[in-house]
C-alpha positions as CSV (number, residue, x, y, z in Angstrom):
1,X,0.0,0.0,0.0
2,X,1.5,3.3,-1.2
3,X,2.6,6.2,1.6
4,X,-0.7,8.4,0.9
5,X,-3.1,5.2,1.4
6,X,-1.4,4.6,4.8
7,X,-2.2,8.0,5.9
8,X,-5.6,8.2,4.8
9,X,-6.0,4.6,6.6
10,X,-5.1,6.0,10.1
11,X,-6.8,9.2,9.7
12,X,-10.0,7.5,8.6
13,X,-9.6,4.4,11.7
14,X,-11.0,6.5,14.0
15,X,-14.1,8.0,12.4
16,X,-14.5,4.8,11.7
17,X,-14.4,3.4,15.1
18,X,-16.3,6.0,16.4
19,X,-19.2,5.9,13.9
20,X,-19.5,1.8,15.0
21,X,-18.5,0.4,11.3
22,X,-15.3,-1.4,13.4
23,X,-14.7,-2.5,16.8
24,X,-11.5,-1.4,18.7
25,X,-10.1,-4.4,18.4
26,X,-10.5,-4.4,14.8
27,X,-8.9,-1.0,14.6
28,X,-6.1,-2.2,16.5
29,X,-5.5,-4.8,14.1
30,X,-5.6,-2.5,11.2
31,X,-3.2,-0.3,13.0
32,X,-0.6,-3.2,13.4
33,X,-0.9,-4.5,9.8
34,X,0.1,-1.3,8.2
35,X,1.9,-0.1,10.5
36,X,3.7,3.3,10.5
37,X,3.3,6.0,8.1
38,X,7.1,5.2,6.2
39,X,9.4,8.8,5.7
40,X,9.1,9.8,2.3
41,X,11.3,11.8,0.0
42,X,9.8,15.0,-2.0
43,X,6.9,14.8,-3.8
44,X,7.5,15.8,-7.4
45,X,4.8,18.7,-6.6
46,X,7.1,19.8,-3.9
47,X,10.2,19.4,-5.8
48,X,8.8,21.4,-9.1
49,X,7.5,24.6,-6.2
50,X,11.3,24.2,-4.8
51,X,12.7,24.6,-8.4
52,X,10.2,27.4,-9.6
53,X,11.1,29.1,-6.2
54,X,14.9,28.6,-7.1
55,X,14.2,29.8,-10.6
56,X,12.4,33.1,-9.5
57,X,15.7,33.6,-7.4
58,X,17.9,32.6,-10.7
59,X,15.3,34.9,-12.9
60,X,15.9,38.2,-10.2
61,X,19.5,37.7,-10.0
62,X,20.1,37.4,-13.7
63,X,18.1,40.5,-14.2
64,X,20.2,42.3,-11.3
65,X,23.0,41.7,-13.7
66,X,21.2,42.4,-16.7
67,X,20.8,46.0,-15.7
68,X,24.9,46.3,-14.8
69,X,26.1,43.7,-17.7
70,X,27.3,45.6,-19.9
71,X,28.8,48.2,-17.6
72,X,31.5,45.8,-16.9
73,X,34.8,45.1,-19.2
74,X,34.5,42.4,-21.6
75,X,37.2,40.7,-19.1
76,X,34.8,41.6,-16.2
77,X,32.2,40.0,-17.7
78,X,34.3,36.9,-18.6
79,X,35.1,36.9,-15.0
80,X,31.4,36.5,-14.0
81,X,30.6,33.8,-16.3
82,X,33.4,31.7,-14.7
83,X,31.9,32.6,-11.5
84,X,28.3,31.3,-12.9
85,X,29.9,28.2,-14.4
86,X,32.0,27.1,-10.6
87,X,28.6,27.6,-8.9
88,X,27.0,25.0,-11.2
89,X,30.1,22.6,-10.9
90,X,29.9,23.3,-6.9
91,X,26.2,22.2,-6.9
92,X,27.2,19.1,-9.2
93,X,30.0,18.0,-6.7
94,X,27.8,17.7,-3.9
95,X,25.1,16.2,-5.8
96,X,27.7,13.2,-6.5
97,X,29.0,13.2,-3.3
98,X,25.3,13.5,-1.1
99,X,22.7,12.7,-3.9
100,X,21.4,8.9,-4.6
101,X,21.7,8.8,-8.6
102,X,18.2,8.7,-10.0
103,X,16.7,10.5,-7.3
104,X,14.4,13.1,-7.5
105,X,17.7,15.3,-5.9
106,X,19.7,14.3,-8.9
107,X,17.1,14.6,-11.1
108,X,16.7,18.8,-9.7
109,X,20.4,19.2,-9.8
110,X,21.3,17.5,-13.4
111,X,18.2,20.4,-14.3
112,X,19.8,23.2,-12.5
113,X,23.3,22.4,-13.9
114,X,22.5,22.1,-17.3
115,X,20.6,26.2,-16.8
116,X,23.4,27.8,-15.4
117,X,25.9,25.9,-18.6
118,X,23.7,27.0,-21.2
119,X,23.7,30.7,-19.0
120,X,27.0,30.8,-18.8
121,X,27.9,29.7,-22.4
122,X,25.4,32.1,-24.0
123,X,27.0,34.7,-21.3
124,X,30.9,34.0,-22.8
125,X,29.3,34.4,-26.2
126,X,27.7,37.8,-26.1
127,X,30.6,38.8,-24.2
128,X,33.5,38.3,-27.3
129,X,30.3,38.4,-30.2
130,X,31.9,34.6,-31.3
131,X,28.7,35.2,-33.8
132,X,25.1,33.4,-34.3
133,X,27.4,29.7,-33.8
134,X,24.0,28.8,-32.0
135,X,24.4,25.2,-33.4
136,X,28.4,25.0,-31.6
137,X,26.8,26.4,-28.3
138,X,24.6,23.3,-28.4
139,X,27.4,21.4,-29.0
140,X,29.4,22.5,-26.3
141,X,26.4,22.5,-23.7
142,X,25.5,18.8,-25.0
143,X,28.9,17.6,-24.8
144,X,29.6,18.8,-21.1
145,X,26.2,17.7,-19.7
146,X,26.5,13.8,-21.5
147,X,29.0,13.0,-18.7
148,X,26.6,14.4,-15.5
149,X,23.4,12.8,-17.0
150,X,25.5,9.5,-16.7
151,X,27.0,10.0,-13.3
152,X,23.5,11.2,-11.6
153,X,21.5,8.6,-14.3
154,X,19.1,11.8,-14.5
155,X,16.0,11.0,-17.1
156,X,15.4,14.7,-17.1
157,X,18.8,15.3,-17.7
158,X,18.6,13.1,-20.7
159,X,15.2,14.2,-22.1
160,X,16.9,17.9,-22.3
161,X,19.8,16.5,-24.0
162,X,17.5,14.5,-26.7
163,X,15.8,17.4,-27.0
164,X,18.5,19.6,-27.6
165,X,19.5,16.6,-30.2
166,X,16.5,17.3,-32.3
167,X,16.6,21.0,-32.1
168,X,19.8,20.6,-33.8
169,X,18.3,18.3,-36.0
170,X,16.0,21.4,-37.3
171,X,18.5,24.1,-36.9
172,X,19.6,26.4,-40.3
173,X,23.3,27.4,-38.4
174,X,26.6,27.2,-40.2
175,X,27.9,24.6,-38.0
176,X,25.7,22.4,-40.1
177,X,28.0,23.1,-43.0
178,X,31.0,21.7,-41.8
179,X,29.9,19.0,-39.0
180,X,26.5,17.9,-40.5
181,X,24.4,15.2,-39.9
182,X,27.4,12.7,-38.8
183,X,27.6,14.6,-35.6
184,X,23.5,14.2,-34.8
185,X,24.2,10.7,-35.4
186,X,26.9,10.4,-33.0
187,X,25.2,12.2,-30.5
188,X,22.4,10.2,-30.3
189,X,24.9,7.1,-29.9
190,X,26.5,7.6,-27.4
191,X,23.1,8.0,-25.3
192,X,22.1,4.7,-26.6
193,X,24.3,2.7,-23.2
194,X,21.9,5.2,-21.4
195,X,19.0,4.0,-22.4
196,X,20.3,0.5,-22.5
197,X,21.1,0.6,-18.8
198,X,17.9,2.0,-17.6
199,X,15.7,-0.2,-19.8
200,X,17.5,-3.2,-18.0
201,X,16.6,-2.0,-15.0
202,X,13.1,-0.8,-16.1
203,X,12.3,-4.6,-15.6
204,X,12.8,-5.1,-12.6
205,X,11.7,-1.6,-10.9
206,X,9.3,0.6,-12.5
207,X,10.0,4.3,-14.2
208,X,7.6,6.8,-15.0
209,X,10.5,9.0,-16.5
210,X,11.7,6.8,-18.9
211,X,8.3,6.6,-21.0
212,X,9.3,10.3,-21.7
213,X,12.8,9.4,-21.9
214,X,11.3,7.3,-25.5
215,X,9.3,9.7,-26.7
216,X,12.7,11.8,-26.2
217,X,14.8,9.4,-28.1
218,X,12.3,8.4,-30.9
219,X,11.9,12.1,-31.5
220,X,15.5,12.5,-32.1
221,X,16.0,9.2,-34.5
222,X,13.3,10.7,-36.5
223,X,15.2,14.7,-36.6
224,X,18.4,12.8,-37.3
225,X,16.9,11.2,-40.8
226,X,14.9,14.6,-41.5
227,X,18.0,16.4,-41.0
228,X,20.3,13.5,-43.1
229,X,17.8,14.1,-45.9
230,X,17.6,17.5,-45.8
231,X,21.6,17.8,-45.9
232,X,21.9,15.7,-49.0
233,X,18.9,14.6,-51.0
234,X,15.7,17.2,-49.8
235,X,13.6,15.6,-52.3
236,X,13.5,12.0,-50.9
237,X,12.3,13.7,-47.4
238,X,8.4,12.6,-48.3
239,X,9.1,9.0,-49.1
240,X,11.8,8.1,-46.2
241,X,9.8,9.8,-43.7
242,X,6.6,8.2,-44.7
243,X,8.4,4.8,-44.8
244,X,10.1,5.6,-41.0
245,X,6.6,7.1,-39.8
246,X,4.7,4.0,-41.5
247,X,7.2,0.9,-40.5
248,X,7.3,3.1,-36.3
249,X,3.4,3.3,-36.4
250,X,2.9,-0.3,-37.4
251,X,5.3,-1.6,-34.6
252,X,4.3,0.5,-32.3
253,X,0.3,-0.5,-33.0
254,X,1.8,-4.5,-33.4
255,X,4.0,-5.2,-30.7
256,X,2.0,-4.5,-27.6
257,X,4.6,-5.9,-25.1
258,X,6.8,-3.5,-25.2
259,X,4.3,-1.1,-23.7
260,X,7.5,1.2,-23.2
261,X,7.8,2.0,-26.7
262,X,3.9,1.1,-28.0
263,X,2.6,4.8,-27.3
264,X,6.0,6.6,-28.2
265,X,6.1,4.7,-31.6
266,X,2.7,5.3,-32.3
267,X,3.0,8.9,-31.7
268,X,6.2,9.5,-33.3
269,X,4.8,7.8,-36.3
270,X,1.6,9.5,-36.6
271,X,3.3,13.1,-36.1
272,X,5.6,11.6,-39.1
273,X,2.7,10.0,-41.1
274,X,0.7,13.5,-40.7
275,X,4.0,15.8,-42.2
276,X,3.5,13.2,-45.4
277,X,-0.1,14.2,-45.6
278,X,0.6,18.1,-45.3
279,X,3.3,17.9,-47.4
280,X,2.2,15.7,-50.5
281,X,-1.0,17.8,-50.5
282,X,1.0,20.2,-51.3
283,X,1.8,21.0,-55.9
284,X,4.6,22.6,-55.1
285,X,6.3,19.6,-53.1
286,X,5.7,17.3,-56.7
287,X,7.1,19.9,-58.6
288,X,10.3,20.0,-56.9
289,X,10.4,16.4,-57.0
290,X,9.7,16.3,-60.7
291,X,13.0,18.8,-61.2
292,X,14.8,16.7,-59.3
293,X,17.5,14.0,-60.6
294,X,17.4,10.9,-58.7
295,X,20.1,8.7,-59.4
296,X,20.1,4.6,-59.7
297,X,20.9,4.3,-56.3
298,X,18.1,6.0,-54.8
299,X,15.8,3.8,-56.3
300,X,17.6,0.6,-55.0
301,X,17.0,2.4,-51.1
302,X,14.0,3.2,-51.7
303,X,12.8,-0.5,-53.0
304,X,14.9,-2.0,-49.9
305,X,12.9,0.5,-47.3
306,X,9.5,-0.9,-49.5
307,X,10.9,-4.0,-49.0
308,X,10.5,-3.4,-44.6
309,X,7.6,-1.3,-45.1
310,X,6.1,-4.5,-46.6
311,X,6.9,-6.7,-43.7
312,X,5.2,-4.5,-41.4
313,X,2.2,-4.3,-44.1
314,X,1.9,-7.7,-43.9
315,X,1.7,-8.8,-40.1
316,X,-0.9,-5.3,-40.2
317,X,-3.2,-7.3,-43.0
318,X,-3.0,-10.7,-41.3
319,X,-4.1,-9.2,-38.0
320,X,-6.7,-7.5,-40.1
321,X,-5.8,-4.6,-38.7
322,X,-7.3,-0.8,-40.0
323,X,-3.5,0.3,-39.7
324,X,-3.5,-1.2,-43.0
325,X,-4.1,2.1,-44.5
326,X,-1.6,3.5,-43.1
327,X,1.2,1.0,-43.9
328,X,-0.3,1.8,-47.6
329,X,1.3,5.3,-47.8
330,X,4.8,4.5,-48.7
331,X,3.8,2.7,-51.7
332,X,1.4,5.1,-52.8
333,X,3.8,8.0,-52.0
334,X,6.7,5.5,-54.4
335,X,3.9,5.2,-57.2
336,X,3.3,8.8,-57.1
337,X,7.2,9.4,-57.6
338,X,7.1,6.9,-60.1
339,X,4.4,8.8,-61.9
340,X,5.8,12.5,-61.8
341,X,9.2,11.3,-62.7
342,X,7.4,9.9,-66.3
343,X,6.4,12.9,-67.2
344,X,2.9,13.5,-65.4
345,X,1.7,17.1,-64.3
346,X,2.1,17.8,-60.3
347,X,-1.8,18.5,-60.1
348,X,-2.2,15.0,-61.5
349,X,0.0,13.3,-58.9
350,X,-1.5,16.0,-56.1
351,X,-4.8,14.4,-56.7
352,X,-3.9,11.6,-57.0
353,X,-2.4,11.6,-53.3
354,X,-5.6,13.0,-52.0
355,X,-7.7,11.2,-53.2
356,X,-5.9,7.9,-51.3
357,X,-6.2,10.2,-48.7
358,X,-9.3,11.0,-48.9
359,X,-10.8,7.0,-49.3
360,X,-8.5,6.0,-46.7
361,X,-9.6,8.0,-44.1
362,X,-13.5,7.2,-45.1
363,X,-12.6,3.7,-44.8
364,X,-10.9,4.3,-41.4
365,X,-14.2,6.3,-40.5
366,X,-16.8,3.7,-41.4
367,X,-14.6,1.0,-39.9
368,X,-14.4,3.1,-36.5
369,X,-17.9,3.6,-37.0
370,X,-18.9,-0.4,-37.1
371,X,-16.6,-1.6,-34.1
372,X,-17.5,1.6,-32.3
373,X,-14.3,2.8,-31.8
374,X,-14.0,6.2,-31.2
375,X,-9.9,6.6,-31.5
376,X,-10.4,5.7,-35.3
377,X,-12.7,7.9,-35.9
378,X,-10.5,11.0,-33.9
379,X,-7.6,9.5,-36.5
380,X,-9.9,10.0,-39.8
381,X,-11.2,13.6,-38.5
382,X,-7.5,14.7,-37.6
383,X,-6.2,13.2,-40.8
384,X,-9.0,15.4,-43.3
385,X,-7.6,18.2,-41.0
386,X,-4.4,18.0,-42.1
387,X,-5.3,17.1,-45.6
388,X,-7.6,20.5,-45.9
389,X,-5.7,22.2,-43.5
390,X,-2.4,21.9,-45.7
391,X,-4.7,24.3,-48.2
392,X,-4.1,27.4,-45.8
393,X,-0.3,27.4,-46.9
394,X,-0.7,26.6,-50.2
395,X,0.4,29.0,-52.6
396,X,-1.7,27.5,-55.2
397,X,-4.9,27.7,-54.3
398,X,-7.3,31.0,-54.4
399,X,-8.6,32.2,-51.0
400,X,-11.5,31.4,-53.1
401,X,-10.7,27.4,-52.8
402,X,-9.3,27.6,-49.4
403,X,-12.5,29.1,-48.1
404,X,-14.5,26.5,-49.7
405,X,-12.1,23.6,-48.2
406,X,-12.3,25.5,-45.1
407,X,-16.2,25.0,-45.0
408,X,-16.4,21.3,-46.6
409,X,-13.9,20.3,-44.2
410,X,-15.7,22.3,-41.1
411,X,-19.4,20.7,-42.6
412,X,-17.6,17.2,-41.9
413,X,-16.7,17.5,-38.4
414,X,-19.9,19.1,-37.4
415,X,-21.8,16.1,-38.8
416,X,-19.4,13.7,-37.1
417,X,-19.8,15.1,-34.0
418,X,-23.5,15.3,-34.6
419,X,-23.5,11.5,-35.5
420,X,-21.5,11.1,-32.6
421,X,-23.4,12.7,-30.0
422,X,-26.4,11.4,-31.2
423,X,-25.4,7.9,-30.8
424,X,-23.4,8.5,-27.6
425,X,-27.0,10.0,-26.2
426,X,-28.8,7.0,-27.4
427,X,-26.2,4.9,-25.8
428,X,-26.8,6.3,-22.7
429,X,-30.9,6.7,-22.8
430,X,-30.7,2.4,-23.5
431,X,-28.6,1.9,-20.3
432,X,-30.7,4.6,-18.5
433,X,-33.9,2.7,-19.4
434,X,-32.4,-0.9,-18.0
435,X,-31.1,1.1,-14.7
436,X,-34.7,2.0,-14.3
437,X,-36.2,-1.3,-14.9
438,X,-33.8,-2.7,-12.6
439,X,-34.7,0.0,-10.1
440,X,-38.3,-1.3,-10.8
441,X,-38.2,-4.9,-10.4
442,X,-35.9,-4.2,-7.2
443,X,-38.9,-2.5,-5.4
444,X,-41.2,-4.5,-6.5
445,X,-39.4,-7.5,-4.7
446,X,-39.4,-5.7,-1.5
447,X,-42.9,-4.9,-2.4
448,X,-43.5,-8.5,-2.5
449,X,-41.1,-10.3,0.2
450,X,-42.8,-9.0,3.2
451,X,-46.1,-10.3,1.8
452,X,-44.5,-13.5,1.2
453,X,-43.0,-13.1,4.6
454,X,-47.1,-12.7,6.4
455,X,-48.3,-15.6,4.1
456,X,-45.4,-18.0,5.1
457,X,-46.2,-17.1,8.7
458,X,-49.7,-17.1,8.6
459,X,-49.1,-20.8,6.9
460,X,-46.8,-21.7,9.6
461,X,-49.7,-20.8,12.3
462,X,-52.0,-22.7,10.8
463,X,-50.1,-25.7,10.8
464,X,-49.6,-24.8,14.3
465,X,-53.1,-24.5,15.2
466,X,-53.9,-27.5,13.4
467,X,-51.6,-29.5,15.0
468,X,-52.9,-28.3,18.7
469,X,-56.3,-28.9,17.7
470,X,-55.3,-33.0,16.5
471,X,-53.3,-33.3,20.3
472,X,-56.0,-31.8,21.8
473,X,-58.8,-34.3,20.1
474,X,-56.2,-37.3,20.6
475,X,-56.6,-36.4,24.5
């Protein structure tokens, strides 16, 4: 029984002996079972008011400065941001020599460490104008946090440091120029021991944090193959990123085991899935791809990754699965290539797309609507959103068009939520109707038991009598 159970126990033993519902005894036995109310550490609710206290501290003193920065030399200022930068490896040291690793203490000083680098880093760079580097600052706060996050074993830690990972990922810097996508990858490597490690241990003692610690990680694989693609070959983002999204969604929806990466592989891959519906909605996206040259070799990848994608397809149509429609969208995007590259116009292929689209997510609807499952109809709504809401940004299209996709699409999920609604209401009017008749027949057996009560007694004094009056003649 968890800490906050205990205490409720004991607080509610008394009323409870007190109201007659247990007998002392009873309440001493209780008492003794559970025992005492165990010492507990910070509750994370305590922890986050200690850190936002501690932040609003960090926040005034920073501003203190903020108003005398740049009143001090450039070498004054230097000065301060070693000053910033001893303070966080002073609250490090004695969080390895006093903290447990993985506590929530570790946890708060891994956080607090990492603020005061990235402080003091962006504090050094203002202070010699190294430029708008911001993709080496990452680097450098990245690279001297790796070794804390492993000392403490801080998840928070390590959800910042994926995060800053995929920030990276997205960033336009001219670091990117000379380290590129090779250093994303080897970031993201050497947190793989991490992750190793605390999903060994994960087995045997549960962790909330390292569900987010997943999402973290699959977030990052996925801005490491955006940015790859983007680096070298920006037209083969929309098929490698609907084959990743597809082939993450499917195993995530499949293996159901692995509850620790079912959710983040689902979301990943729908996030993914629904950047291939914005952007192949999109003319513009075919016509680049048509002006593109794509050599032999990309062809061979992208048959291999159809070749995986297929796999997945497969298990998905044997477990006759509605996912199926979305393992289809790699080989739909691949035929669409295949057509633009022949020759055909890019309104051609862009209609082509959405209509797929389109008739997958009405087969997704009707089949949500049959097994009453609400989550596939939320995925058909969301993906018609995406699909008409890609016509904001759409160059091509008249304000005319948009407003008339604005209002088919809006028509659509007012009747679905209509439909919805009404059913849900008729849903609960049937089990309404059966609570009442239960309600009824309940009274009408109390109605009837005491009656059934006086005639079984009035039998029973009968016999009674009866059986006086035959002693009585027998005398």
């Amino acid at each position: 029984m968890s800490i906050k159970h205990i205490r409720w126990l004991h607080e509610e033993l008394e009323q409870w002996r007190e109201e007659g519902l247990i007998s002392e005894e009873q309440s001493r036995q209780l008492q003794a079972k559970y025992g005492f109310i165990p010492k507990a550490g910070p509750s994370w609710m305590r922890l986050i008011t200690v850190l936002g206290g501690a932040a609003l501290i960090l926040l005034g003193i920073i501003l203190l400065f903020a108003g005398y920065w740049y009143g001090f030399s450039p070498n004054g200022r230097f000065d301060w941001a070693l000053v910033i930068l001893l303070l966080a490896i002073a609250i490090v040291g004695g969080g390895v020599w006093k903290s447990k690793p993985a506590s929530m203490i570790a946890e708060a000083i891994t956080v607090i460490y990492m603020g005061i680098l990235t402080t003091s880093t962006l504090l050094v760079a203002d202070t010699y104008y190294t430029g708008e580097h911001m993709g080496l600052y990452v680097l450098i706060i990245l690279c001297c946090s790796l070794p804390i996050i492993y000392i403490l074993d801080s998840a928070l830690g390590m959800i910042l440091y994926l995060i800053g990972v995929l920030g990276w990922s997205f960033s336009n810097h001219p670091l990117n120029a000379w380290v590129g996508p090779a250093a994303v990858g080897g970031l993201l490597l050497v947190a793989v021991p991490y992750y190793i490690r605390r999903f060994g241990n994960y087995q045997q003692v549960k962790d909330p944090l390292l569900v987010s610690v997943s999402w973290a990680f699959v977030g990052a694989i996925f801005g490491e193959v955006f940015f790859t693609l983007s680096t070298y070959e920006p037209q083969m983002n929309l098929f490698f990123i609907s084959v990743l999204g597809a082939v993450t969604y499917g195993l995530g929806t499949l293996e159901k085991k692995i509850t620790l990466l079912a959710l983040p592989c689902k979301g990943i891959g729908a996030i993914a899935l629904l950047y291939t519906i914005v952007e192949g909605t999109y003319i513009s996206t075919w016509i680049r791809i048509g002006e593109s040259t794509m050599t032999w070799w990309l062809w061979l990848c992208m048959l291999v990754s159809l070749g995986v994608a297929f796999l997945v397809l497969r298990r998905l149509l044997l477990a006759k699965r509605v996912e199926s429609a979305i393992g289809m969208i790699p080989f739909v995007i691949f035929g669409c290539y295949i057509v633009t590259v022949s020759g055909a116009t890019s309104i051609l292929t862009s209609i082509l797309f959405n209509a797929y689209i389109f008739v997958a997510a009405l087969g997704t609807f009707i089949r949500g609507t049959l097994v009453k499952k609400v989550s596939f109809l939320n995925s058909s709504i969301l993906t018609l959103i995406a699909m008409f809401g890609a016509r904001f940004f759409d160059p091509s299209f008249t304000f005319v068009e948009r407003g008339v996709s604005f209002l088919v699409l809006g028509i659509i999920v007012l009747v679905v939520n209509a439909l919805y609604l009404w059913r849900k209401r008729k849903q609960r009017a049937k089990v309404n109707q059966r609570v009442r008749q239960a309600r009824q027949n309940t009274v009408e057996m109390m109605e009837v038991e005491p009656a059934m009560e006086e005639y079984a007694l009035s039998e029973e004094t009968k016999v009674v009598e009866s059986e006086k009056t035959v002693k009585e003649e027998e005398r």
